[in-house]
KETILO-317099 format. One line per field, with one value per residue (C-alpha): x, y, z; residue number from 0; residue in three letters. Coordinates in nm, 2 decimals. Example, Ala and Ser with C-alpha at 12.3 -4.5 7.8 and 13.67 -1.06 7.14 Angstrom:
# residues 2
x	c(1.23, 1.37)
y	c(-0.45, -0.11)
z	c(0.78, 0.71)
resi	c(0, 1)
resn	c(ALA, SER)
//
This chain:
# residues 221
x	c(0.67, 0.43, 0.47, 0.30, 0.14, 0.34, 0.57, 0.88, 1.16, 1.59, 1.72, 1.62, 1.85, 2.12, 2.03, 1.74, 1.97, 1.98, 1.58, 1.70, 1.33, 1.15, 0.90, 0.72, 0.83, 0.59, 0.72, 0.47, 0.40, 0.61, 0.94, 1.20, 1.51, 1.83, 1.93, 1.79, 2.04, 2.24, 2.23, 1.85, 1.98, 2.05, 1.66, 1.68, 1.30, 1.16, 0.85, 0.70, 0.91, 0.73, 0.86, 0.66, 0.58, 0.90, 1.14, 1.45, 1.78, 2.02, 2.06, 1.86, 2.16, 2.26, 2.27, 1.82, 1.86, 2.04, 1.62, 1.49, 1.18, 1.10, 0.71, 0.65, 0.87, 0.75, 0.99, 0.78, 0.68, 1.02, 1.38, 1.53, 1.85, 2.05, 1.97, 1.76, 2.03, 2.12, 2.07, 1.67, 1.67, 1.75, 1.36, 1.25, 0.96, 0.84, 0.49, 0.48, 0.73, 0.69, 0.94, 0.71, 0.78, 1.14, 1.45, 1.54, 1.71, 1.94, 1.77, 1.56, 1.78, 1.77, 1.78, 1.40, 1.31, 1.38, 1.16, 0.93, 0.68, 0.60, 0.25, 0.22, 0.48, 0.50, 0.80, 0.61, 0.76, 1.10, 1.36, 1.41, 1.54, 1.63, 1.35, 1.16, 1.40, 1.42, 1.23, 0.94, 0.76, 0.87, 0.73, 0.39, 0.24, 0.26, -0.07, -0.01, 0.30, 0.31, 0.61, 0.44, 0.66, 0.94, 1.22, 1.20, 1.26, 1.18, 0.84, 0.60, 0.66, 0.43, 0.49, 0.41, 0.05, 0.00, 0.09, -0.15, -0.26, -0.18, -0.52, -0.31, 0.02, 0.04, 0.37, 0.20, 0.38, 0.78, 0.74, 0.94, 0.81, 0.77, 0.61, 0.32, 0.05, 0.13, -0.18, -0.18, -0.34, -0.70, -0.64, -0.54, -0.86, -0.76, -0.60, -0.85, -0.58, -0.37, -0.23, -0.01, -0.09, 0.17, 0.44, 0.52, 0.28, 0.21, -0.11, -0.47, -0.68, -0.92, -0.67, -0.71, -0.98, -1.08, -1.19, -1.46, -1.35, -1.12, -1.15, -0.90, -0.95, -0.77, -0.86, -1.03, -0.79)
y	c(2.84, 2.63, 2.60, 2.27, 2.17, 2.39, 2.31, 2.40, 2.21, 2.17, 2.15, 2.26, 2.55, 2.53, 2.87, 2.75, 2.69, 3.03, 3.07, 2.98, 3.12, 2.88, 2.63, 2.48, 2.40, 2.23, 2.16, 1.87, 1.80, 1.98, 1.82, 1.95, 1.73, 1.61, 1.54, 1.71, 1.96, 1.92, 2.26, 2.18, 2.08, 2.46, 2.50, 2.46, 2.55, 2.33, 2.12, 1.99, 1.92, 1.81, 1.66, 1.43, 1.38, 1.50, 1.37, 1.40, 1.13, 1.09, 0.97, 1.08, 1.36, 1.22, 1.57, 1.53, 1.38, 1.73, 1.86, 1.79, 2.03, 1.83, 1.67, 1.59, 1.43, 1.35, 1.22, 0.98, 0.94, 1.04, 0.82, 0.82, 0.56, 0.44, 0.33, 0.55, 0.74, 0.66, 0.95, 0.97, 0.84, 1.14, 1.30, 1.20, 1.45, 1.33, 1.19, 1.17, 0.96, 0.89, 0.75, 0.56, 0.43, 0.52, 0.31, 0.31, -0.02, -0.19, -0.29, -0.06, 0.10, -0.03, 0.35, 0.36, 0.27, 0.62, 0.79, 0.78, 1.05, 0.86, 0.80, 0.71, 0.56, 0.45, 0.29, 0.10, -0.01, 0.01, -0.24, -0.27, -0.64, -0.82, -0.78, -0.53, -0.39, -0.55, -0.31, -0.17, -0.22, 0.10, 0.31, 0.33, 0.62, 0.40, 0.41, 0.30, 0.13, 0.04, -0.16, -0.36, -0.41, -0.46, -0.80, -0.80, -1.11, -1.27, -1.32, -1.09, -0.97, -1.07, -0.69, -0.54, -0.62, -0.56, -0.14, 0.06, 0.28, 0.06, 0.08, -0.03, -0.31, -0.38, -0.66, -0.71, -0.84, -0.91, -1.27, -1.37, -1.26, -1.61, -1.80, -1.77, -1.46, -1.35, -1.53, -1.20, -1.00, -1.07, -0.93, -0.57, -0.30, -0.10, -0.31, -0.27, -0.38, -0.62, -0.70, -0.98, -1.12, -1.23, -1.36, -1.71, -1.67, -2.02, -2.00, -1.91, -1.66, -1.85, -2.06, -1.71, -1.63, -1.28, -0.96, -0.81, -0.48, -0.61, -0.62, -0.75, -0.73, -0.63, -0.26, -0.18, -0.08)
z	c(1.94, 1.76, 1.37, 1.31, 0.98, 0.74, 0.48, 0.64, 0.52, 0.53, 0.89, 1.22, 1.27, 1.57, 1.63, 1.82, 2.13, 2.18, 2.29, 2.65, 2.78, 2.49, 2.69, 2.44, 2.06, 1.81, 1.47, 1.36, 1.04, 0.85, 0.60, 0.80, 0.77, 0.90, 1.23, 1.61, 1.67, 1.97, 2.09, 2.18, 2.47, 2.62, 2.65, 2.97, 3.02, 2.76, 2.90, 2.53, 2.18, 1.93, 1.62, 1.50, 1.12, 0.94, 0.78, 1.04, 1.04, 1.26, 1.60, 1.90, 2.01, 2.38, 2.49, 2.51, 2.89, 3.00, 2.94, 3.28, 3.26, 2.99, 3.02, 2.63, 2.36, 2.06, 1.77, 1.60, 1.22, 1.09, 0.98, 1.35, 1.39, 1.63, 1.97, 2.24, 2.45, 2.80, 2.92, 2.85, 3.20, 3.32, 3.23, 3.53, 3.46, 3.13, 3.08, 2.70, 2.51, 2.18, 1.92, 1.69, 1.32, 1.28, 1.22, 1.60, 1.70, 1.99, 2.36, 2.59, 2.80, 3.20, 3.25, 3.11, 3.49, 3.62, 3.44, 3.73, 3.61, 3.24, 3.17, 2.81, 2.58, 2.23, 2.09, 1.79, 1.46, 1.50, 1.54, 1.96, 2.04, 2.40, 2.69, 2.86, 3.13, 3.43, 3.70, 3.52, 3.77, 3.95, 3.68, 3.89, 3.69, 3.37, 3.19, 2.85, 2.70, 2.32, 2.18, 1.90, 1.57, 1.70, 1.73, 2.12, 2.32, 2.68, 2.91, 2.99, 3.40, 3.64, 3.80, 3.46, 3.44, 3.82, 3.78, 3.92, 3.70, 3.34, 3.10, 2.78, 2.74, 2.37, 2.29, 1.92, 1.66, 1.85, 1.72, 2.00, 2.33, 2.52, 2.78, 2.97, 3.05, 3.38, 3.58, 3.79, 3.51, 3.58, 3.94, 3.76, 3.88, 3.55, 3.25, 2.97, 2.64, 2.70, 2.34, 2.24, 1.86, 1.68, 1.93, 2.09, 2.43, 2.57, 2.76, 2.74, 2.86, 2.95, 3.18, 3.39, 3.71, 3.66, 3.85, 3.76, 3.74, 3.39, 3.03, 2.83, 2.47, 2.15, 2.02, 1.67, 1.50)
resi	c(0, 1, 2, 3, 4, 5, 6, 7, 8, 9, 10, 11, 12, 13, 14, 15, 16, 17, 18, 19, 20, 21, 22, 23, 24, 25, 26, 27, 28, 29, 30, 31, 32, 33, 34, 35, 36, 37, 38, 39, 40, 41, 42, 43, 44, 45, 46, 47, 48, 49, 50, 51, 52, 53, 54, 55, 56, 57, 58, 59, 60, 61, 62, 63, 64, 65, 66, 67, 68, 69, 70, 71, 72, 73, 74, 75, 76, 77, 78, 79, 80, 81, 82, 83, 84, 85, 86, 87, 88, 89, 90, 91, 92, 93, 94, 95, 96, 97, 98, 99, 100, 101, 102, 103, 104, 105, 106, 107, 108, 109, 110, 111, 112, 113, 114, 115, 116, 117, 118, 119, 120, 121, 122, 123, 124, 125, 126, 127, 128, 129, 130, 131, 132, 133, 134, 135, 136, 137, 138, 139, 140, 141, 142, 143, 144, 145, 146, 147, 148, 149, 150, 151, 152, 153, 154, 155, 156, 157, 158, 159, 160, 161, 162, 163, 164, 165, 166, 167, 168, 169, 170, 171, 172, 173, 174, 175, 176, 177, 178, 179, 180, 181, 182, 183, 184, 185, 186, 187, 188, 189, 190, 191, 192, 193, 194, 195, 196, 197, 198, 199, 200, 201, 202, 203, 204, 205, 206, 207, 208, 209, 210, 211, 212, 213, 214, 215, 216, 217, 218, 219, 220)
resn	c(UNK, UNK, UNK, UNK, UNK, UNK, UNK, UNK, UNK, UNK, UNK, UNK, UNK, UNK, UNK, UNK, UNK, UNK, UNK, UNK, UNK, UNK, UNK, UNK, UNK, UNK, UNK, UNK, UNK, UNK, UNK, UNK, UNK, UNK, UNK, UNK, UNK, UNK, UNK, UNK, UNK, UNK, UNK, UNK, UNK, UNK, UNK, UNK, UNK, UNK, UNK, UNK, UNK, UNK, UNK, UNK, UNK, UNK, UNK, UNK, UNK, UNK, UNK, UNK, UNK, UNK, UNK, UNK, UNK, UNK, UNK, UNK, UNK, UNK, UNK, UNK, UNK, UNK, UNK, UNK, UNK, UNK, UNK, UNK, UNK, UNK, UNK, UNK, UNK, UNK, UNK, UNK, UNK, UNK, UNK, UNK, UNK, UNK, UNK, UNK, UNK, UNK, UNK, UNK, UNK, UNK, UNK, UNK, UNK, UNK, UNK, UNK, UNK, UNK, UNK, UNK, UNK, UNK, UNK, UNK, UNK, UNK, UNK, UNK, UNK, UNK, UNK, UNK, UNK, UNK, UNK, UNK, UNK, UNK, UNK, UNK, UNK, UNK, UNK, UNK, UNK, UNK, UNK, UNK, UNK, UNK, UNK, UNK, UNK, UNK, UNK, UNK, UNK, UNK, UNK, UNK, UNK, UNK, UNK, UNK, UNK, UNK, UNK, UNK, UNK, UNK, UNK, UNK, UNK, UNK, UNK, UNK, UNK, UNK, UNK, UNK, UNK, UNK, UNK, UNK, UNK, UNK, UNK, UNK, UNK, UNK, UNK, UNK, UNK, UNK, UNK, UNK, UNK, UNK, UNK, UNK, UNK, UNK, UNK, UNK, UNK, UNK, UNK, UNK, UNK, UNK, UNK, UNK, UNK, UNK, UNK, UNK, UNK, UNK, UNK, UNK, UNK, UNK, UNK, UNK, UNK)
//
């Protein structure tokens, strides 16, 4: 079902829970409203939802992690609260997360780390505090993680910046992400935007010995 770029609006119906077949729902861009309806999570089939670009309140319903097929979330661009549910760790065959500008706030949850199939994630301007869980370094398919505008706290891993297949780590703009750059990031073969403005790092990248395989710069924006 794709329906992006319209001008649907009020809520998403509860109806939709009974499209047990559905695989694939795209509602981008649209002013839909409102909270995610918890009977979303009876499409038991569903590999992509797409929400993106409304104007949808409300908590992330708990009920999401029981979408196992799932491969796609997009939620960002709308009012989103509350914290991300436990339970998202559950998707251990998502590749796309993204939760971007809403009003989303407490810790990343430790159960982040199971998602062992994630490849991209963006959890920018929101309000996430404490550290990056413990163990990200399992998430070996990791490609790109984006956390910038947000309160979070604590160093940078060493493990982190050594992930095999990691192109893009932006931490711009926590104000309180501490302590040194990991000297093991100029070993990484495929880190090409390693972004840290705005926070309370300690050391220089020019204190670093380098492959030649790297390049670490800030994108244009």
């Amino acid at each position: 079902l794709d329906a992006n770029g319209n001008s649907l609006n009020n809520t998403i119906p509860q109806s939709f829970g009974h499209l047990t077949n559905l695989k694939h729902l795209d509602l981008i861009a649209n002013s839909l409203s409102g909270g995610i309806p918890a009977s979303i999570s009876t499409l038991q089939m569903l590999t992509s939802l797409s929400l993106h670009s409304n104007r949808l309140t409300s908590t992330i319903p708990a009920s999401i992690g029981q979408l196992t097929t799932l491969q796609k979330l997009w939620l960002g661009g709308n009012a989103l609260n509350g914290t991300l549910p436990n339970g998202m760790g559950s998707l251990t065959n998502l590749e796309h997360l993204d939760v971007s500008n809403n009003s989303l706030s407490g810790i990343l949850p430790p159960e982040i780390i199971q998602m062992k199939s994630l490849y991209d994630a963006s959890l920018d301007s929101n309000n996430f505090t404490g550290s990056l869980p413990v163990g990200m370094v399992l998430l070996t398919n990791l490609g790109s993680f984006s956390v910038s505008q947000n309160s979070l706290t604590g160093s940078i891993q060493a493990g982190l910046v050594q992930l095999p297949r990691l192109f893009r780590l932006n931490l711009e703009n926590n104000t309180e992400i501490s302590g040194p750059i990991p000297t093991e990031i100029g070993l990484s073969p495929t880190l090409q935007y390693f972004v840290v403005n705005e926070n309370r790092i300690s050391s220089t990248v020019s204190a670093m010995t380098w492959t030649s395989t790297i390049s670490v710069k800030r994108p244009s924006l």
